[in-house]
C-alpha positions, 0 to 999 in steps of 0.5 A: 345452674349446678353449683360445685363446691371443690374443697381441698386443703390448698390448690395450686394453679394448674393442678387436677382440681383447678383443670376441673374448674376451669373446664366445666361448662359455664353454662350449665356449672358454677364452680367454686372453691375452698382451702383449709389454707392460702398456700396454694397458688390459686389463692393468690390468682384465682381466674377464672373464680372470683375467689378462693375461700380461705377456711384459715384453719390449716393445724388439725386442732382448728379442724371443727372450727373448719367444719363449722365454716365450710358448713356456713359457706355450704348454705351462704353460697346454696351449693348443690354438690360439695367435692372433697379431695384427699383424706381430711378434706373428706372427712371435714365434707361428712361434718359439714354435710352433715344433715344438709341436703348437700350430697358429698362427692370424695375425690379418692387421692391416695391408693394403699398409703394407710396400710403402707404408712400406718399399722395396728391402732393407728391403720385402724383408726384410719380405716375406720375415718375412711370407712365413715367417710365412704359410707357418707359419700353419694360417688367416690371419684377413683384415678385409676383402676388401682385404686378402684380395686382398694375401694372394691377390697374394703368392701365399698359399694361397686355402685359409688366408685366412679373410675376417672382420671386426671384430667390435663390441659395439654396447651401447657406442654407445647415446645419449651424455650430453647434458652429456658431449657438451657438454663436448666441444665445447669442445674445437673451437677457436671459429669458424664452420662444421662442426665436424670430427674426425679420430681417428687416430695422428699418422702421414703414413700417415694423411694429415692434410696433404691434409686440410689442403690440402683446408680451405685451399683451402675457405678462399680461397672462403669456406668455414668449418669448424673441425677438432679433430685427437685423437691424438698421434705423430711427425707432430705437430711437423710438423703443427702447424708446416703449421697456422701456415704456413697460417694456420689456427691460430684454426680447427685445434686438436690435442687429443692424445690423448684418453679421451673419444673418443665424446663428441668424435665425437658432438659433431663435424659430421662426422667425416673420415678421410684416411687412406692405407691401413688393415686396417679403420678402426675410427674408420669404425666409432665414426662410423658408429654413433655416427650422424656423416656420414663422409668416408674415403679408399677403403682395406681395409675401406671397400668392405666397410661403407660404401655411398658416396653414402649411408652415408658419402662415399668420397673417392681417397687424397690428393686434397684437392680430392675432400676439398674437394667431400665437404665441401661436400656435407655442408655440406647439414644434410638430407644429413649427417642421412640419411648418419648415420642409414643410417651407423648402421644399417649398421655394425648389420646387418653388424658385430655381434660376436654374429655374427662370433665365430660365424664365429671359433668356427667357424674354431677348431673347425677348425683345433682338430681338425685 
């Protein structure tokens, strides 16, 4: 048996990494998992694993008393393979691995946030925490060809970087419930119009406020929609003080955060996504396979799945006009129908998690032997 150590700072149900896990071969694999915290729904209702070890060291100043655990449970456990997901998670896996056997696999969960959201001493610290963490790493798992191509730019050993993509279980995205559904769409303000959605962190790295300029503009000419926005983050307070200035609060609502986000999705006209940059949008993917026309920003992850003009509308990053004109397409109810439908059978063909864990197990085997 090959024993995988997935360590993220939470996990919840249902996402990439609890997918991978419960996925592996049993005969072959025995998965585990860590969390810097126990915010993640999998701490609660870990099947199929008989726990998740809470590391309980959430504040970065604890962030050696986690490495110093994770290190413990390396050994308590004989883990043959440790793989880490995101940027801190990585560089707590290079301490803890740190003479030991184990060989450490990063999950690369980002594409060019550090030059994005960071500049001058700041990117540089950053940049060189990632490059110690790259050089460390026995395999780089890339989502996409995007963010294989940032690796490659850094000067990355080609050899390491492993382009695999989320994984979906596809069992989750059958019909909706009628009554779930309808429930949901009393969540829209009223009015006229598309109803749109957008999921994500209320973050200016998701790009909300071109968005906004986009249905703005789409108002002066008479063009109606209403956007229900789910999510919450720093940003909201900002967000909604824009929506008064702008006079759009009968046509935008703010949901927060919400349980019920397939429901929303499915009930939505279309589902926009302005974001500026991602590893791989998994809002894209829930779109997609809930059969919604989508509207997304041309980041990591996006060339991989969507064929433009017919699975999906792939507008530049912070370009409401672009936006703007997306929007008018969709407004063409034969249009949005077929753009749902190939949406739907795309993300099926290339994303089913049966077929990338293949690529993961082979990955671990490799590295495993090594």
């Amino acid at each position: 048996m090959i024993r995988v150590l997935h360590f993220a700072d939470l996990i919840n149900r249902d996402d990439f990494i609890h997918n991978v896990i419960s996925h592996l071969d049993a005969r072959e694999f025995e998965p585990s998992a860590a969390t810097l915290h126990d915010r993640g729904t999998l701490n609660a209702n870990p099947s199929p694993l008989a726990a998740v070890h809470n590391l309980d060291c959430a504040p970065r100043r604890k962030y050696g008393t986690a490495a110093w655990r994770l290190r413990g449970l390396l050994g308590r456990e004989s883990v043959d393979l440790l793989h880490t997901h995101h940027y801190e998670p990585a560089l707590l896996g290079v301490l803890a691995t740190a003479g030991t056997r184990v060989p450490l696999i990063i999950g690369r969960h980002y594409s060019d946030a550090i030059y994005q959201l960071s500049r001058g001493a700041r990117r540089r610290a950053y940049l060189g925490i990632e490059s110690l963490c790259n050089r460390r790493a026995a395999a780089i798992v890339a989502p996409s060809k995007a963010v294989a191509r940032v690796l490659r730019d850094q000067g990355v050993d080609p050899g390491k970087v492993e382009v695999i993509p989320y994984g979906f279980d596809f069992q989750h995205f059958g019909a909706r419930d009628a009554a779930a559904v309808a429930r949901a769409r009393e969540a829209w303000p009223p009015g006229p119009g598309l109803r749109l959605v957008t999921v994500a962190r209320l973050h200016a790295e998701k790009g909300h406020r071109y968005l906004l300029q986009a249905l703005e503009s789409l108002g002066r000419e008479g063009w109606t929609a209403t956007w229900l926005i789910v999510g919450d983050g720093p940003e909201r307070e900002t967000l909604e003080g824009d929506v008064r200035d702008r006079g759009m609060s009968a046509s935008v609502r703010f949901a927060g955060w919400r349980t019920d986000v397939f429901d929303l999705i499915a009930a939505a006209d279309a589902v926009v996504q302005p974001t500026l940059h991602e590893a791989f949008s998994q809002a894209m993917i829930e779109a997609m396979a809930l059969g919604r026309p989508l509207i997304i920003s041309d980041v990591s992850g996006v060339e991989d799945v969507v064929e433009g003009g017919r699975s999906g509308l792939v507008v530049p990053p912070r370009d409401p006009g672009a936006l703007a004109e997306a929007l008018r397409r969709l407004s063409e109810a034969e249009v949005a129908r077929a753009m749902g439908q190939a949406a739907a059978a795309r993300v099926r063909s290339l994303l089913d998690i049966r077929e990338v864990v293949r690529k993961l197990e082979e990955l671990y085997r490799r590295i495993a032997r090594r």
